[in-house]
C-alpha positions, 0 to 999 in steps of 0.5 A: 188803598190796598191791604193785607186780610187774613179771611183764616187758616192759609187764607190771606189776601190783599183787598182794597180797602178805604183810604186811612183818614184822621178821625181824631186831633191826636190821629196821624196817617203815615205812608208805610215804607216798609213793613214785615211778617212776624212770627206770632201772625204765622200763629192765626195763618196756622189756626184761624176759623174763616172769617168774612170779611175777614181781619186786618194784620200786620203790627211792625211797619215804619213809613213817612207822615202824611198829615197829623191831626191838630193836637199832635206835635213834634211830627209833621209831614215828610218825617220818617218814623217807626211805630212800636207794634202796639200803639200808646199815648205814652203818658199815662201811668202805665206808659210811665212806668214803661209799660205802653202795653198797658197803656190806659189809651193805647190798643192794638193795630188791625183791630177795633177800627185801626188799620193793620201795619201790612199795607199801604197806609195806616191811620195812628192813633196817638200818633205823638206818643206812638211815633218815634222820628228816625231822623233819616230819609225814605231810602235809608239803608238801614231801614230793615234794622230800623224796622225791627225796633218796630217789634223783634229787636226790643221783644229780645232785647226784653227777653235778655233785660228781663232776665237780668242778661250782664256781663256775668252771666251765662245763657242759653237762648230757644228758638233759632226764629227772628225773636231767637236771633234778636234776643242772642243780638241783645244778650250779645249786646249786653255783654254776656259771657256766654250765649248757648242758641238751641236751634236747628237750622244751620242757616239761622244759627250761622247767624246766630253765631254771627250775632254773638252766640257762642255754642249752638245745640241742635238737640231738644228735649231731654237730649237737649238738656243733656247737652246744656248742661253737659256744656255748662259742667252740669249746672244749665245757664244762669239765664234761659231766654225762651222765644218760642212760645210752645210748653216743650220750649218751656220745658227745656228752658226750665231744664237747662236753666241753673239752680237760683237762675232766671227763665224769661219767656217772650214767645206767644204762649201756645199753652193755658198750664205751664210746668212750674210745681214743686221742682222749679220752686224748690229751685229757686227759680224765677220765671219772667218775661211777657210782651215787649213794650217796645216803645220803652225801649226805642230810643235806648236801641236807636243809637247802636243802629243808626251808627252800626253798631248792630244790625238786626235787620240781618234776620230778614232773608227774603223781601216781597212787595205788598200784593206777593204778602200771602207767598210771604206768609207761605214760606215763614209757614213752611220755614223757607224764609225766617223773617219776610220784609214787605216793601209797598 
């Protein structure tokens, strides 16, 4: 079959690689209909020492059971499903608690054997406490907003549960990219009163705006906190959703965020120390947020999207087919497109 290989900085490709197989009773392979090109994958393109023969990637796919393995129940071939972009046995402890990305038997797409989600089929370990069934067929509408339950839509939606997003309280979301957008959904969603989006891109925070925000602040840094601040009558948000992943973007977070307020940060770390000295204790806030165990929070989204309610598949704006995928990483890289969906 064909796949997607990142051999390092700007170099992906689409190779042919071996036909998934069940390796284990608790394995499946599913067929992918669609997958898509994630923020964080741009950070290896960006960065990534050559490499032969090279990486697997792609973790948010969803696509139809092909065969399950013996000990796998509740799927069976020809249903449509989605997989969480991290894959679990959703029983453990951990998976318990709702915390799959800690899953005691879980691990990673792309890695230590297991097929990335940006090709043609993918062989799922776990599959029954990975796969979520969608209930619909292969050419549903609503696959792009199904897909992003894959990953984007719940790492938002756990950016604005983190903080504590209700109808009483004020945010401010960073970053205009399609974490930025889902979390503004989310926060949306949950009834914030107000959703302040710092992004600077019109076409992305026209979304945004459609999405459920409020007030958009192009400025950053200092001029940026300034600008919060002066819309919130000095004090910043109760809630800061921070979806970039870069010290500057932490240091606005915390800049625009109010006295006893919560900063939740769900962007990629790009940094090793974070800003958190005497000032931010002083005032008494809290700094949360993490990996998104998407797989907890699935079945809570599924509903809103399968009945439109929302629609985040909105974020994606353009759509290539599986061998067009290193065009696809090129244009999120140079900000031509702000979220890419692959086809096979």
């Amino acid at each position: 079959m064909r796949a997607t290989i990142i051999h390092g900085a700007g170099d992906v490709r689409v190779e042919d690689v071996a036909d998934p197989q069940l390796q284990q009773p608790t394995d499946a392979v599913v067929r992918v209909l669609r997958s898509c090109i994630c923020g964080s994958d741009l950070w290896p393109y960006w960065s990534m020492p050559a490499s032969e023969p090279g990486e697997r990637i792609g973790h948010e796919f969803l696509g139809v059971v092909e065969e399950t393995g013996s000990e796998v129940s509740g799927l069976q071939r020809g249903d449509v499903v989605v997989a969480p972009f991290v894959w679990a046995d959703n029983t453990c402890d951990f998976c318990r608690e709702g915390l799959q990305t800690s899953c005691r038997h879980g691990g990673m797409w792309g890695a230590d054997g297991v097929d990335g989600g940006q090709g043609e089929a993918v062989r799922v370990p776990q599959a029954q406490g990975t796969l979520v069934n969608l209930g619909v067929g292969e050419d549903h509408a609503l696959l792009p907003s199904l897909l992003t339950l894959s990953d984007v839509f719940p790492t938002g939606h756990h950016c604005a549960v983190t903080a504590g997003v209700n109808p009483r309280t004020t945010v401010t979301v960073i970053g205009d990219g399609a974490v930025g957008l889902s979390a503004v959904l989310a926060a949306s969603r949950l009834g914030a009163e107000r959703i302040i989006l710092m992004g600077r891109h019109a076409e992305r925070t026209d979304l945004g705006r459609q999405f459920g925000a409020t007030d958009v602040v192009a400025e950053r840094g200092e001029e940026g906190i300034t600008k919060v601040r002066e819309l919130t009558g000095g004090d910043g948000t109760h809630t800061v959703l921070e979806c970039v992943g870069t010290r500057p973007a932490l240091e606005m977070a915390l800049g625009v965020a109010r006295d006893g307020g919560v900063v939740s940060r769900v962007g990629a770390p790009q940094y090793d120390e974070a800003p958190l000295g005497f000032g931010v204790f002083f005032r008494n806030l809290t700094v949360t947020g993490g990996v998104a165990p998407a797989r907890a929070y699935i079945d809570e989204l599924l509903p809103d999207v399968l009945e439109g309610r929302i629609e985040p598949g909105r974020v994606f704006n353009r759509t290539v087919g599986l061998e067009q995928v290193p065009e696809g990483y090129r244009a999120m890289a140079d900000r031509e497109a702000l979220k890419v969906l692959v086809q096979p």
